[in-house]
C-alpha positions, 0 to 999 in steps of 0.5 A, a space after each residue: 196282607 196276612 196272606 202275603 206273611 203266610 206265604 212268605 213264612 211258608 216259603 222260609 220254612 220250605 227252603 229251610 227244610 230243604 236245606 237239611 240233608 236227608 242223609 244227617 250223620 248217625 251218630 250220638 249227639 251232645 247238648 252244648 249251651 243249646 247247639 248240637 254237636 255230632 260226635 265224632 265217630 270212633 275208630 275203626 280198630 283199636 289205636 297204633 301202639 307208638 313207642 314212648 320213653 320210659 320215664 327215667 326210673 329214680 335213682 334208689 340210694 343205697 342201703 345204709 349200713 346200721 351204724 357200729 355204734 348204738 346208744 340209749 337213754 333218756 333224751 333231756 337231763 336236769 342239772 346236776 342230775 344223772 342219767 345213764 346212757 347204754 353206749 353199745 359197739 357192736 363191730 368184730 374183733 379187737 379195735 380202738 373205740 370211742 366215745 365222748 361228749 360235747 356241748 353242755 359241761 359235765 359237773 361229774 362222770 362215771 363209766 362201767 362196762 355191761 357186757 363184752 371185754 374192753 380196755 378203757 381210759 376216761 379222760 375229760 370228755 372222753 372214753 377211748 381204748 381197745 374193745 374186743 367183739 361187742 361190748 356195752 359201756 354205762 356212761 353216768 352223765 351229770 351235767 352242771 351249769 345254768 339251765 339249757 344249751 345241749 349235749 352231743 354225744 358222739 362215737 367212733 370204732 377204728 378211727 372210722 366214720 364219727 357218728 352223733 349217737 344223741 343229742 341231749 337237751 339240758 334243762 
């Protein structure tokens, strides 16, 4: 009996060998979860080059101008407190300019000019004339009321493009 199970073992092992092509692909191999895998063998020469779309190039914006209007000073005022702004129109030649302010009252203000030649008139929330070349104006700033709320300072050269110059918290 352990003759017949020999040989039939022999007999399996012997087809299974002749079954295996004597000419096995050459070629690196890879384990994969215990089965061999051939891989597949490289090009012969470097790949086609095929013409793909250029990707569609982001619009760049457009330089932004500096605004012809600049101002400093301290970002949060106490009531009945004053700070001073430094409020500077840097455009050429004679022009109507202004500057006013919005949002928590003022109790009192007060303007001089720094530097340049300009012709101003104050008026509630508001300073408005004529500049010439550039000019700096202190603005004094004292704001009234309970605490809270914010200050909005705004400006404007030749009735053109209206700029928000600060926003202030007062607190």
């Amino acid at each position: 009996m352990f003759a017949i199970v020999g040989a039939l073992g022999l007999l399996v092992v012997g087809v299974s060998l002749a079954a295996v092509p004597t000419s096995a692909p050459a070629g690196p191999q890879t384990r994969v979860d215990g089965v061999f895998a051939i891989a597949s063998p490289s090009p012969a020469g470097p790949p086609a080059a095929t013409a793909s779309p250029r990707p569609a190039q982001p619009s760049q914006p457009a330089p932004i101008a500096p605004a012809p209007i600049t101002i400093s000073g301290p970002g949060h005022i106490a009531p009945w407190t004053t700070a001073d702004y430094a409020v500077t129109f840097t455009g050429t030649g004679s022009r109507p300019i202004e500057v006013w302010w919005t949002g928590a009252a003022m109790g009192n203000w007060t303007w001089q000019r720094l530097d340049g030649h300009c012709e101003l008139t104050p008026s509630r929330d508001r300073l408005s004339g004529t500049a010439v070349d550039r000019v700096v104006v202190q603005l004094q700033l004292t704001p009234s009321g309970a605490p809270g709320g914010q200050l909005l300072i705004s400006g404007r050269e030749a009735g053109g493009t209206t700029y928000a110059l600060a926003v202030i918290t007062v607190g």
